[in-house]
N, C-alpha and C positions, 0 to 999 in steps of 0.2 A: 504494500500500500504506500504510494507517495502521499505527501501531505505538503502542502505552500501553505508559505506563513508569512504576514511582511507586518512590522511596523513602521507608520511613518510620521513624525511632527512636523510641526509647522517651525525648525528651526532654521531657514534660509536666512544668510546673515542680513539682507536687506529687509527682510519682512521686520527682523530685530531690531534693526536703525528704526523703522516704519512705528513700531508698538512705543520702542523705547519714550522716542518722540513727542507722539501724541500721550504719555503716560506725563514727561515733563510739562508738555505745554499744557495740562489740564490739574497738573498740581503745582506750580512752580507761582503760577500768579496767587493761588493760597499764602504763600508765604510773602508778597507783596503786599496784598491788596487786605490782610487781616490786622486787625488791631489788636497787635500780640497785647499788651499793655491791658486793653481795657475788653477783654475778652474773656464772655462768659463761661460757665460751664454749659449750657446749652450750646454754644457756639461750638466749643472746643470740641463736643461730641459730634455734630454734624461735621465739623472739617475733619477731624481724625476717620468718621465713618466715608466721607468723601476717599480720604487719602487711602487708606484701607480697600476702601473698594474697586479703585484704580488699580494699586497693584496689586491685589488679589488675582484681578480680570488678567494683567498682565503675566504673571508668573504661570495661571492656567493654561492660558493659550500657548505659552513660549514651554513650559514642563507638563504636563498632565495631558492636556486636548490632544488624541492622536486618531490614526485611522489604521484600523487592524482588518487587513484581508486573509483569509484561508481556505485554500481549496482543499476538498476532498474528497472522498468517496458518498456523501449526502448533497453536495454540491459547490456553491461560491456565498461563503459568508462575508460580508462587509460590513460597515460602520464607523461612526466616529464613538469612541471610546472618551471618556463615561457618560457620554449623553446617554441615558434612558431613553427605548422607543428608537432608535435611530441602529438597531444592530436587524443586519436582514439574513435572510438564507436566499438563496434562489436552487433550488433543487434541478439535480439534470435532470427532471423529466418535463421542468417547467421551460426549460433554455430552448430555444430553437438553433442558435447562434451562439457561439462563443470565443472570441480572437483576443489577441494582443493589437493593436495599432497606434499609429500617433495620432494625435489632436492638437487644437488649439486650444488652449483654456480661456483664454480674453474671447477669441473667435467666435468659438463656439458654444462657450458657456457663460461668458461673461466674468471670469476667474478664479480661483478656488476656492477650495470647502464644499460646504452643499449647496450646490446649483443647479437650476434647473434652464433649462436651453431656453434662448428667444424662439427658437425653433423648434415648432414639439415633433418633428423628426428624429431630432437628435436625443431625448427623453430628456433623463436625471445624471449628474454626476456625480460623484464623491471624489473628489482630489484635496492631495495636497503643495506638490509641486511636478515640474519637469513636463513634459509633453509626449506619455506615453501610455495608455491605459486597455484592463480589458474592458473591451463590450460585448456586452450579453442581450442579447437582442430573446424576448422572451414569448411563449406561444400568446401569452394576452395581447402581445402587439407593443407593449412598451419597449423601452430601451433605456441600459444603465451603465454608464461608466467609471467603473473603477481606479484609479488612477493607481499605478506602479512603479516601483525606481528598479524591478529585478524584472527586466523583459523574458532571457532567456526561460528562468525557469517557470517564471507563470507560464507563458507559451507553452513547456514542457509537460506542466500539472494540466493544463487545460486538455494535450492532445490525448494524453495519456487516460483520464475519464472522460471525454468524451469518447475513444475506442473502445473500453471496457463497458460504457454505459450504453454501445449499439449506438453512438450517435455519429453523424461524418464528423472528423476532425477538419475545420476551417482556415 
């Protein structure tokens, strides 16, 4: 039995500049624009809960928020981890379709994370980075793509159940 397995976060150093940034510019005027001096305890709990909640958000997305794929012999599981609700199966009896390909993210899906096409040809995506993902194109008619940084062997897990599941390999 082969098994694919991938974890991936959102740690591209530009997205880092990107969060870090916005994480300064929305605390940094805090410490300008407050009257450390004549500053209540109500105050001081809303700015700390401010400040708190900024880099909580930031540290999630940058260490915790990932996307875990694995293929097996029940089929292609995905999601963003630890979202609740957001972890899928698609069972090979459900798939009609199942490749490795490149994409555009901006293009096609409008950029990462979970996105859904301008185009409802193209369905739903889940990525994280890079421009290469499987799609699984499924007998309901929808379409999902998985985004990958390991082509060879997703490709590999893919050909390998879908032969063993009686389905063509694509």
């Amino acid at each position: 039995m082969r098994v694919f397995n991938e974890t991936q976060k959102f740690n591209q150093g530009w997205l880092r500049v990107v969060l870090i940034s916005v994480a300064g510019l929305t605390t940094l005027p805090i410490f300008f624009l407050v009257d450390w001096q004549g500053i209540g305890q109500t105050e001081l709990i809303i700015v700390g809960g401010a400040l708190a909640l900024t880099l909580g958000l930031l540290f999630f997305i940058m260490f915790i928020f990932r996307l875990e794929t694995r293929i097996d012999e029940k089929g292609i599981h995905y999601g963003f981890h630890p979202i609740p609700g957001k972890n899928n199966l698609q069972s090979w009896d459900a798939i009609t379709k199942a490749y490795v390909r490149n994409y555009s993210a901006i293009g096609e899906y409008g950029g990462w994370g979970y996105r859904v096409s301008f185009s409802k040809s193209k369905g739903k995506a889940y990525n994280v980075s890079g421009n290469v993902g499987i799609q699984l194109e499924l007998k309901n008619g929808k379409k999902v793509l998985i985004g990958t940084q390991q082509k060879d062997a997703a490709t590999s897990a893919i050909n390998y159940y879908l032969k063993t599941t009686g389905h063509e390999a694509n």
